[in-house]
N, C-alpha and C positions, 0 to 999 in steps of 0.2 A: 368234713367241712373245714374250712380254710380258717383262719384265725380272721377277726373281725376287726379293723381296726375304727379306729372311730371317729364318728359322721362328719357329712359336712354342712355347712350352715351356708346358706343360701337366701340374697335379698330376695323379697318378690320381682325385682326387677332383672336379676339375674338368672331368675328361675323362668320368665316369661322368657326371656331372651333363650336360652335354650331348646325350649319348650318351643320354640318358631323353627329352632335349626333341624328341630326331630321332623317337622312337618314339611321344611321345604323340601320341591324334589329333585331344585337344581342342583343341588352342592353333593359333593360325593358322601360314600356311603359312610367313609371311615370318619368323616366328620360329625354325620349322623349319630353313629355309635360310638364315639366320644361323647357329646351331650347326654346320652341318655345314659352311659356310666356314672356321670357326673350327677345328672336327676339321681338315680337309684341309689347312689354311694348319700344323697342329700335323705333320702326316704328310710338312712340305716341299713340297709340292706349290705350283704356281706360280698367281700371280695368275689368266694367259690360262685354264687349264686350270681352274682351280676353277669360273670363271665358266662354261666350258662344263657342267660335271656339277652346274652348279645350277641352270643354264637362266636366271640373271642376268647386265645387263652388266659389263663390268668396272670402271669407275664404281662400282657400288654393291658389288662388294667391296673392292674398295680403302678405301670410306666405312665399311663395316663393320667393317672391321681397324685401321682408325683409330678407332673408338671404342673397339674393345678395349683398343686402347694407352694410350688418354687417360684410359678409365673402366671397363675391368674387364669381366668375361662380362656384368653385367646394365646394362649399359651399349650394348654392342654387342648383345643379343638385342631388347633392350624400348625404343619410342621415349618420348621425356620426356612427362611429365604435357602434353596438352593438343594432343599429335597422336595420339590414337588408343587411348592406351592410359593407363587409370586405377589408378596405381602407388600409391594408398592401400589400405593391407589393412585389413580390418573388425576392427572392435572381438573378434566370432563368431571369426573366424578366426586372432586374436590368442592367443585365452581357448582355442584348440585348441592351436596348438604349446604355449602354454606345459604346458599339460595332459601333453601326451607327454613333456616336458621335465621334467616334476615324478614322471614313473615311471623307472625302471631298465629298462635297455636287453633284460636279462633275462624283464621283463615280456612282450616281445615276440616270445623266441626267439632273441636274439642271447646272444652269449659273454660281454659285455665287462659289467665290473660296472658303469662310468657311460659316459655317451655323450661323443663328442668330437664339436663344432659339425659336422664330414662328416659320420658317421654317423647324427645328429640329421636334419640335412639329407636325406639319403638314402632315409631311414626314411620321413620328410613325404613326398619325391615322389613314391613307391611307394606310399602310403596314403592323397593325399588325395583321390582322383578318389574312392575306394570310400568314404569319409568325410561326402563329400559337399560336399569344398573346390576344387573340382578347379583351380582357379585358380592353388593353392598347388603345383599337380604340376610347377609350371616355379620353385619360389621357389628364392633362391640360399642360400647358406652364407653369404653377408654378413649379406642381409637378418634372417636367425635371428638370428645372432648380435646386432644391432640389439635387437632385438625383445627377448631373453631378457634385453640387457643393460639396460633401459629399464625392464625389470618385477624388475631385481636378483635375475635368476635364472643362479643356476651351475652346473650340472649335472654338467661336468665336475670340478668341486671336491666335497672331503667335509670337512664340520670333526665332528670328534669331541666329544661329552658324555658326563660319567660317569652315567649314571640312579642315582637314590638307590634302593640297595635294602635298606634298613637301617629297617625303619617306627620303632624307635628313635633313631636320629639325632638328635632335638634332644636327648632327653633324655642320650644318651651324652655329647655335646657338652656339654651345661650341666654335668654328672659330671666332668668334666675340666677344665675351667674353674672350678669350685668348687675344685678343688684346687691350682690355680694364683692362686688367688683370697687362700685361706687362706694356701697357703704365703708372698705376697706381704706377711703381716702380722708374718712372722716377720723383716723388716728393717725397721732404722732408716732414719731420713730421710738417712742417710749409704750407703745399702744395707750396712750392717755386721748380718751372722746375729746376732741375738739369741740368749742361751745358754739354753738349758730350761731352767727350774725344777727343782729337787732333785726335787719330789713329779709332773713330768710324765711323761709317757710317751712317750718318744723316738721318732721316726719322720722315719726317714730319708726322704728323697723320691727317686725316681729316674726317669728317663726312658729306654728301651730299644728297641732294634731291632735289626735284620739286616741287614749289605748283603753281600748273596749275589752272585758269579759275576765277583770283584774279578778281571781280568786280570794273570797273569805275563806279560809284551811283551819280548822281546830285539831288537834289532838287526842287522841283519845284519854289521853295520860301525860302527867307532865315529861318535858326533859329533862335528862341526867345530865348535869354537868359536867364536864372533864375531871379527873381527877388522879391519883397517885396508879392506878389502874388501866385508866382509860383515858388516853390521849384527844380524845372528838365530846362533844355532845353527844349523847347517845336519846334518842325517839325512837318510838314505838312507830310501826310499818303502818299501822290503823288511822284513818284520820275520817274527819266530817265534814264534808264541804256546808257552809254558810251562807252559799250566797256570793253574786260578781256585782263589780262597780264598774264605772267608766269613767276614766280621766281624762279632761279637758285641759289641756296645759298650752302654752306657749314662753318662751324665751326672746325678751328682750334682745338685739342685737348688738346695740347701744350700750348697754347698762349691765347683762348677765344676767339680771334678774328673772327668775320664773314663777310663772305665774300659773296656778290651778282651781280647777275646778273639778269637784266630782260628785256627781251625781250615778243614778242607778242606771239609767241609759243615756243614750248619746243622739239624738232624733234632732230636727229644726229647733225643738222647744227649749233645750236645752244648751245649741249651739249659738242662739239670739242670748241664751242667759248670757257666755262668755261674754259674746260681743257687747252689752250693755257694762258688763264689767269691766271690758276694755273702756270704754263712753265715758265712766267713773272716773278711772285710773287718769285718764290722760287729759291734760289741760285743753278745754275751749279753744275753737281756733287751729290745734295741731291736726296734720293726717295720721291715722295710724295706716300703715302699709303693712299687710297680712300674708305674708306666701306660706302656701297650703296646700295641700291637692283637691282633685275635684269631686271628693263624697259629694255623692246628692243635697244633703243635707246645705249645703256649702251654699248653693246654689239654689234651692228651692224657693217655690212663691213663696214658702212664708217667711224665709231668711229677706227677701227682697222685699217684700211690706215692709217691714220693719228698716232696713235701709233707707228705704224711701219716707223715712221718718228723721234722717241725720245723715241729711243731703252732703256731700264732700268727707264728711270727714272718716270714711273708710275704703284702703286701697287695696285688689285684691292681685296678685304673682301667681298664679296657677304652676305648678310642677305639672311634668309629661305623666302619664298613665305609665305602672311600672317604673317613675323617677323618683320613688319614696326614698331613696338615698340622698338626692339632693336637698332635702330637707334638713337642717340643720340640728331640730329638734329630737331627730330620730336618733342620733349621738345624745341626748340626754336621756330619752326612754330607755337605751340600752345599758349609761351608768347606773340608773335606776333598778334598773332591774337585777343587776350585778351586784350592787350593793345595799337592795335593801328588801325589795320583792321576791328577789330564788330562794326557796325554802321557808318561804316568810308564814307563822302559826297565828294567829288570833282565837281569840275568844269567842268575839263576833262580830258584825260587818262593821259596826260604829268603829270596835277599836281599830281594825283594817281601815277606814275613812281619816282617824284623829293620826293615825301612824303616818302616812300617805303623808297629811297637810305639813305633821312634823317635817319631815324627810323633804320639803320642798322650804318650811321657814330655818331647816339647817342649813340648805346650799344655798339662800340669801343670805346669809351671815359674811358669809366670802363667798359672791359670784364669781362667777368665770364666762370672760365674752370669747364666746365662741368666732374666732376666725376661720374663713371659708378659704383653704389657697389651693386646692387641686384643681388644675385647670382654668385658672385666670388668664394666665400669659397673652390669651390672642383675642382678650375681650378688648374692645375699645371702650372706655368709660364717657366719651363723648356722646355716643349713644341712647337714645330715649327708650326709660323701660318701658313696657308696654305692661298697663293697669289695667283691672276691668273694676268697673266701680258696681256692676251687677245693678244697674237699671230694675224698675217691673216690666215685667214682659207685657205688651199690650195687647188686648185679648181682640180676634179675628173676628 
């Protein structure tokens, strides 16, 4: 008996893939009896012995196992360009895999929502004889991968796009930027607000949102402080969720100032609390002007009952669906978040609530007005913005 050298290790995927090459009956025999070298040398089995149940001498698996080792399953199955076998795949049979590679796996009967370069593979060998590739019934997981990556095809990747479903969009957009445009003339070249005119009509400007489902986080143990040791905080991996809130805030245009509110959810009942808070806040007589997007909430009968209790004095800017950037506020949720909410621990939701209100009477200490300048340039300021002052709908 020959000396045994030792085994080889084999994915499932490249044990199927073999495992096909034994069964097809188009490919020639020595390809055949290559794979199944390859199987048996995986199952342990000794040099002397393989050579016997493939009816080869031992020489020529020995040679075969050595390409596997130097250059991989299609290195050991198929010999190089120019003994025998013509290892260029056609243009035709290119413009196929990538074809199956541009559908979902789903398409075909399988489970998975994209393919992984095995399954891809697998799929091909199974399907190209009936296709009418049949050449393709023995290609490897390398070679695909090759191929798909040459034509900058990813199959197992997914990038995400928002589709625009908003057939107003630009013009929302232009709507809000007009107002950004105009209120931009209400500062000096120093950015100091200029004060209204005795005979104007005051309007306030405001910017608003929601950020819904703010985690209460405790600890399970306290934190280590930095120290001669340990350069970070150090927490424990364990923590206990408390409980989320909702923050109602908007930002002054005018002024800087931000303003919050938060409650435990965010519904009509709680978006009329703002707005009565704004009613408070702002003098008799002025408009408050509110650009916002169009949560239902925003909008609902019962936001609009209550409207129709403080006739004139609320103006509404609608942003485009998917125009949450134009919002101006969305630049303060995201310093917030950055500096005071990521990684943020409490005790319990009150102290998460009292932290929050903190974190908004610190950035009224020195506001910051928010200037809007991306994309001004071809707005005309002579232009009338377009308000909805949200009526009650009269019932049919």
């Amino acid at each position: 008996m020959g000396r045994n050298t030792s085994s080889i290790e084999l994915t499932n995927a490249d044990r199927e893939y073999l495992q096909l090459q034994t069964r097809t009956r188009t490919i020639q025999a020595q390809t055949v009896n290559r794979a199944r070298i390859i199987l048996l040398k995986a199952d342990g089995i000794s040099i002397d012995e393989i050579a016997d149940k493939v009816g080869m001498n031992r020489k020529s698996v020995m040679l075969c196992l050595k390409k596997y080792k130097e250059g991989g399953i299609e290195n050991a199955l198929f010999d190089a360009p120019g003994r025998g076998r013509n290892a260029e795949i056609t243009d035709e049979e290119k413009a196929w895999i990538i074809s199956l590679a541009c559908q979902k796996p789903t398409d075909f009967g399988y489970s998975a929502e994209t393919w992984t370069y095995a399954k891809l593979t697998s799929h091909i060998n199974k399907t190209a004889e009936a296709a009418g590739f049949t050449r393709l019934s023995t290609i490897h997981k390398s070679t695909v991968n090759t191929i798909l990556e040459k034509a900058d095809i990813k199959p197992h990747k997914i990038t995400y796009y928002c589709e625009n479903r908003d057939a107003d969009f630009d013009a929302k957009m232009h709507n809000v930027l007009l107002v950004y445009k105009q209120l931009s003339l209400q500062f000096d070249e120093d950015g100091t607000l200029i004060p209204f005119a005795d005979d104007d009509q005051i309007v306030h400007v405001l910017s608003y949102d929601e950020k819904p489902g703010i985690q209460a986080i405790a600890t399970t143990s306290d934190d280590l402080r930095p120290d001669e040791y340990h350069s970070t905080i150090s927490r424990d991996y364990e923590y206990k969720r408390l409980g989320t809130v909702s923050l109602l805030a908007a930002i002054d245009l005018q002024t800087g100032e931000s303003i919050p509110l938060i409650r435990d959810k965010h519904s009509s009942k709680e978006y009329i609390e703002f707005l009565q808070l704004l009613d408070e806040k702002y003098p008799k007589g002025d408009k408050i002007r509110i650009v916002l997007d169009n949560l239902k909430v925003h909008t609902s009968d019962e936001t609009r009952r209550y409207l129709a209790t403080v006739p004139g004095r609320f103006e509404f800017v609608f942003t485009p669906k998917h125009g949450s950037w134009l919002n101006i506020i969305e630049s303060f949720f995201s310093k917030m978040t950055r500096q005071m909410l990521r990684g943020i621990r409490v005790k319990s939701k009150e102290e998460l609530v009292n932290r929050m209100y903190k974190y908004f009477d610190e950035a009224n200490e020195e506001p910051v007005i928010f200037h809007w300048k991306y994309n001004l340039d071809d707005v005309d300021v002579s232009e009338a913005i377009i308000v909805d002052t949200l009526p009650t709908k009269k019932s049919s």
